[in-house]
N, C-alpha and C positions, 0 to 999 in steps of 0.2 A: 369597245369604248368603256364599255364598265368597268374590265381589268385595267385600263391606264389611269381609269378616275380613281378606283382606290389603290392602287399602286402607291398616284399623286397623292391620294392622304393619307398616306401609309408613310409617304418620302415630307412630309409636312409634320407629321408630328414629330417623326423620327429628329428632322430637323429643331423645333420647339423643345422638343425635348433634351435636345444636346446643347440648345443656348441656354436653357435653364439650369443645366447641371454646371456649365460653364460660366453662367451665371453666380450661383452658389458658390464654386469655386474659391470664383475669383472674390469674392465677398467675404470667405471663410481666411483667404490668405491673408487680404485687407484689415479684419480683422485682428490677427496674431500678429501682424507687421506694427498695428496698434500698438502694442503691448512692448513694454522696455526690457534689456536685460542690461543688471546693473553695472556697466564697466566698472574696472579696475579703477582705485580713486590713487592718490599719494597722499603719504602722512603728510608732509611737507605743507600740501595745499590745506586739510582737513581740521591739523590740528596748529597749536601754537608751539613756536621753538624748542620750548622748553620741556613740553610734552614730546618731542621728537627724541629728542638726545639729551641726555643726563649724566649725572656722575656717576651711576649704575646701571643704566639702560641705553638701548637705541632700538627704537622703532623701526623696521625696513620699512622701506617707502614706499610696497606694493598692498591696497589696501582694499581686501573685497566686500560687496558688501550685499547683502541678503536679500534686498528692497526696501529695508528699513533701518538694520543692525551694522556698523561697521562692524569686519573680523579682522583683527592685530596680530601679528607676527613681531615677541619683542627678545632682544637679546641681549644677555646680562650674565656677570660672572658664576650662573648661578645656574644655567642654559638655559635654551629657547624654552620662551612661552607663550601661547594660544590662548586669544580672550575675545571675548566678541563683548563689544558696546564702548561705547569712550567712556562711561560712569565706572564700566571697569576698568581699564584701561587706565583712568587717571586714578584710582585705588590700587592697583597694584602697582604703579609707579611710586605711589608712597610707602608700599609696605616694601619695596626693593631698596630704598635708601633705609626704612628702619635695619630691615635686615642686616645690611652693610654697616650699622651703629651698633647691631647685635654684635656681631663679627669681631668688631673690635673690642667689647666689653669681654669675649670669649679668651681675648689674647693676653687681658691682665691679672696681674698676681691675684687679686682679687678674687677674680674667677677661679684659678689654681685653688686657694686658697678653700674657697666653696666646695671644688670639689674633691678635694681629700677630705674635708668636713663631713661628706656626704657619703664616704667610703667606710668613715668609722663610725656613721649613725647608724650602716646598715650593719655594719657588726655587732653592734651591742642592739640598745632599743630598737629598734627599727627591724630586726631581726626577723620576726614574727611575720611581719607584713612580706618579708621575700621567701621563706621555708614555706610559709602555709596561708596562701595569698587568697584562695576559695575560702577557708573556715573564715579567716579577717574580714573579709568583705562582706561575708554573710552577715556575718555578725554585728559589721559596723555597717552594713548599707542595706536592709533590710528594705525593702519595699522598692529599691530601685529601680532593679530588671525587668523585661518588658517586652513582646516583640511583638511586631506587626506584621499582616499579611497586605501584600502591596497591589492594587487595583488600577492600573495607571499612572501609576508614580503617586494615588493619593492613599494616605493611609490610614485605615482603620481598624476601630476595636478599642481592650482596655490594657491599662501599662504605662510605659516609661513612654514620654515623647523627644525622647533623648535623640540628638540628629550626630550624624558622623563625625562634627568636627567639635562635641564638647566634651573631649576624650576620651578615656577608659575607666572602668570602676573603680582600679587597683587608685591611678594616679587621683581623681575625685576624694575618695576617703581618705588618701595621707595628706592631702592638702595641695598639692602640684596644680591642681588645675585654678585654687585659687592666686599663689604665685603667680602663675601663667597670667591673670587678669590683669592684676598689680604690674608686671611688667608689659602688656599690654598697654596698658595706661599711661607708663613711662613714656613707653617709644608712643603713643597714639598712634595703634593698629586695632582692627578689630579682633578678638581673642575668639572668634569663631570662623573666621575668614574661611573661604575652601582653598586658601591657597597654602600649600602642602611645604613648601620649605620655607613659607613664616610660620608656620605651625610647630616645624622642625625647630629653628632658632627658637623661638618661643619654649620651648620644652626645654632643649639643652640648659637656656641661662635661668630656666624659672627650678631647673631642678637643683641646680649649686645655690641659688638664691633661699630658696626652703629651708633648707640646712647651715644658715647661719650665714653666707656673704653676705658683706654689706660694701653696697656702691654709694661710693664717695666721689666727691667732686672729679669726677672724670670727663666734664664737659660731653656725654653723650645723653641720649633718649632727649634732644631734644629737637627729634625732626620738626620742620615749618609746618601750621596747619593743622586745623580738626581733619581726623580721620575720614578720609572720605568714602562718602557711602553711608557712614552712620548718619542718615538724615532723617529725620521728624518734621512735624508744622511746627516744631519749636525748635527747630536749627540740627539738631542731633542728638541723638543718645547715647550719645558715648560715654556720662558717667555713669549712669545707669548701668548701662552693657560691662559697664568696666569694675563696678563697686556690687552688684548685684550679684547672686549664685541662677543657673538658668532654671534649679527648681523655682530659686522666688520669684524670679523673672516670668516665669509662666503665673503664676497663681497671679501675678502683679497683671498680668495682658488679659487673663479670665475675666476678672476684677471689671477691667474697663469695658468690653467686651460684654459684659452682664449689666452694665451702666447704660451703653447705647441701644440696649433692649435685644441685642443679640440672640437669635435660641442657641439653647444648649448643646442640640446635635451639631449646629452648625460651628460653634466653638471648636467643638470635639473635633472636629475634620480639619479644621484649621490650622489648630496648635499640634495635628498628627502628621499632618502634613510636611516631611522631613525634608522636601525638595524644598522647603524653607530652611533657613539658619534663623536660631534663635533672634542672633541679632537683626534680621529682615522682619521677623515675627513683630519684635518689639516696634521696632521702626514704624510700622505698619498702623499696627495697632495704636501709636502715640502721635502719626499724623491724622486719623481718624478720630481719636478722641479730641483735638485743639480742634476738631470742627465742629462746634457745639451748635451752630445754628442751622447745621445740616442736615436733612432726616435721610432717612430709608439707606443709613450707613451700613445695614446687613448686607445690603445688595451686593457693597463691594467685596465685603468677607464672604460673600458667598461667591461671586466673580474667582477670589481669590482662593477659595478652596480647589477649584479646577487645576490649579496652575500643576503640570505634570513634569516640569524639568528645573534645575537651578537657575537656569537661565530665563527662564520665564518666571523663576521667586524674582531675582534680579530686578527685572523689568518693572515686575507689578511692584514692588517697594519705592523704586524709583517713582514711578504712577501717582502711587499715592502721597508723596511728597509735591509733587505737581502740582494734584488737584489741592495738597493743603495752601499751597501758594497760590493759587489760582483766585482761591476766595478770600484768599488775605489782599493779597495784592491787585488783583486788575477787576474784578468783577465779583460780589457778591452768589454763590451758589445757594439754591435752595433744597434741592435732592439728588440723591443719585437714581437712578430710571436704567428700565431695562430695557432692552430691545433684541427679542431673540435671545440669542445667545453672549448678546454683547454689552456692559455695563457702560454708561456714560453720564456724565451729569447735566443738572437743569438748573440755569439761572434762577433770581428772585424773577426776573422779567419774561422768563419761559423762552431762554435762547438752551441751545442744545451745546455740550461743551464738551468736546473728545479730549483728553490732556494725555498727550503719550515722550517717553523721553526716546524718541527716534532721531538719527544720527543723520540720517539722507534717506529722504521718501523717494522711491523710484515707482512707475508707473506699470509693475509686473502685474504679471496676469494675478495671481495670489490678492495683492492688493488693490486692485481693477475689482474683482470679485466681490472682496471682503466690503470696500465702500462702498458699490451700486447696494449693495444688500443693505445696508446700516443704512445707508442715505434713504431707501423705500421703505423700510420700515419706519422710519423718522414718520417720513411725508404720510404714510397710509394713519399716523395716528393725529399728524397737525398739519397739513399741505402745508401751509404758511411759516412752516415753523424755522426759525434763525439758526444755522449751525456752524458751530467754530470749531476749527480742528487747531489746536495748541500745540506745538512741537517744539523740543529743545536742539536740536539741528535746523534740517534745510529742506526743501523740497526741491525735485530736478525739474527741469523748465517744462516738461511734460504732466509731470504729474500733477504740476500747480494747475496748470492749463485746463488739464481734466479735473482737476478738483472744482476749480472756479464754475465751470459749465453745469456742476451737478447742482452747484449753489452754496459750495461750502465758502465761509469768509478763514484766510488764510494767515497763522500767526507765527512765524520761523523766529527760531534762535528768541523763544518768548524769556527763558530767564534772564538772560544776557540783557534784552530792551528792560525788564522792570530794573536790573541792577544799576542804569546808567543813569 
């Protein structure tokens, strides 16, 4: 009788023990079934006509997207290109019709004209700078050069904070790269862009333009529209970016940066920080500065010092144009607050304010995560505390779902409502 009684608890636990695993299981599947992966979107549905299809572009109409970020596949005389976020997206659909204004400034006598001009500058004058192009540079760009050792994409130490797309030394000290701004300016593009065949155009017509062409009434450079992307709390910086040298340009962001009580080291990592474009830099630093009434603005440059990829400078410059709207337009801001590892801002009335330029929030695991985490650390410092999450797209009917349950109050397509 003993051996069939513990047999029987032996076949009892054995059983509890295989409901509980099965238990778990099925709990753990339940779970991950929770969790969204981002179908395939179409441009068609996402964006507006005109962003779809142009007189230099067509967007394919298969569109994925991260959790947060759409990814674009666009094709143009120029071939395919790869962008992730509709802020890019709708930036380099302006710099593909400048381009295509380039193109044709490339085909008039003008241009000819420019560049045999530039054939027999570098014969005579100009000589020096193509025989003996190290001694010249030395000589005329003395304190330039610079280089950094890279820590995760941030960079530090001392030197030039010179980023990959504000040319070469050569072209810098003969004058080309300020050309390059001036016709930046013309077509309204940005003259630091990372996109590589406006940079191309750019160069060709700014190097005949150096050397004496002069454009005349030929009905171009006059694409529709401030440059997009160059945005500031004061609309853009696009003259700045475009009349400024990026040495002053920096001294000029220091400046302001030294103003908001900024420390030094934290500048230093900032403006070193090359997975920025000067022009992001400025942006950055000029929507922060129009927020005079906002303190603990280091937090975001220090937020901002992390950022390890182009696409994440991108994002944060966007960001911070957000938040400079935020407090102009819907709700007064009183700081920016940290939480962990993650920057956010604080009303006058101590509501919590996320502003992010997300294109379609999906309910992935990644950001399942990242909000339970932000949302507990909120609550562990104010239970009671108001939190608004600001987005420039949409949220998918899941994630609203889940957001609304955590207690966040929900603001989609926020620029678009203050414009109307």
């Amino acid at each position: 009788m003993d051996g069939l009684a513990s047999q029987k608890k032996d076949y009892d636990l054995m059983k509890k023990t295989l409901l509980i695993l099965l238990l778990l299981l099925s709990t753990a599947v339940l779970a991950e079934s929770d969790y969204e992966t981002p179908p395939d979107l179409k441009a068609s549905d996402v964006l507006p006509p005109e962003m779809v299809v142009g007189p230099n572009h067509k967007v394919e109409e298969k569109v994925e997207n991260d959790g947060f970020l759409n990814h674009y596949v666009v094709n143009s005389k120029w071939g395919q290109l790869e962008m992730v976020s509709t802020a890019t997206l709708r930036k380099r659909i302006h710099e593909l019709n400048a381009m295509a204004e380039m193109e044709q400034l490339k085909g008039t006598k003008e241009f000819k004209n420019g560049v045999e001009q530039m054939a027999g500058k570098l014969a005579s004058g100009g000589k020096n700078l193509v025989t003996h192009p190290v001694k010249s540079v030395k000589k005329i760009g003395k304190g330039i050069g610079g280089v950094f050792k890279s820590i995760g994409g941030v960079f530090s130490g001392k030197g030039s904070e010179r980023g990959s797309t504000e040319g070469n030394t050569l072209e810098r000290v003969s004058g080309f790269s300020k050309t390059e701004r001036q016709y930046a300016q013309r077509f309204d593009v940005d003259p630091y862009s990372r996109n590589e065949l406006l940079q191309k155009e750019l160069s060709d017509v700014s190097k005949a333009g150096f050397l004496g062409s002069t454009i005349t009434s030929l009905g171009l450079g006059q694409v529709a529209g401030r440059a997009a992307g160059l945005v500031s709390a004061a609309g853009d910086v696009s003259d700045l970016v475009h009349t400024t040298p990026p040495d002053k340009l920096r001294e000029i962001n220091r400046k302001k940066l030294e103003e908001m009580e900024v420390d030094d080291d934290v500048i230093d990592l900032f403006t070193k920080n090359t997975n920025f474009t000067i022009t992001e830099q400025t942006a950055i630093v000029s929507a922060l500065s129009q927020m005079t009434e906002v303190k603990q603005r280091e937090d975001f440059v220090k937020f901002a010092v992390l950022t390890d990829t182009p696409v994440l400078a991108d994002f944060r410059t966007v960001q911070a144009h957000l938040y400079s709207v935020y407090t102009e337009k819907w709700q007064k801001l009183d700081q920016f607050v940290q939480y962990g590892e993650l920057s956010c801002a604080q009303a006058v009335d101590g509501t919590v304010v996320v502003a992010a330029p997300v294109d379609t929030l999906f309910w992935t695991e990644q950001i399942a995560d990242h909000m339970t985490t932000l949302n507990g650390a909120i609550l562990e410092t104010d239970p009671k505390a108001r939190r608004v999450l600001w987005i420039a797209g949409d949220f998918s009917t899941q994630a609203e779902a889940e957001l609304k349950a955590l207690g966040w109050e929900l603001r989609p397509r926020a620029l678009e409502k203050i414009q109307e």
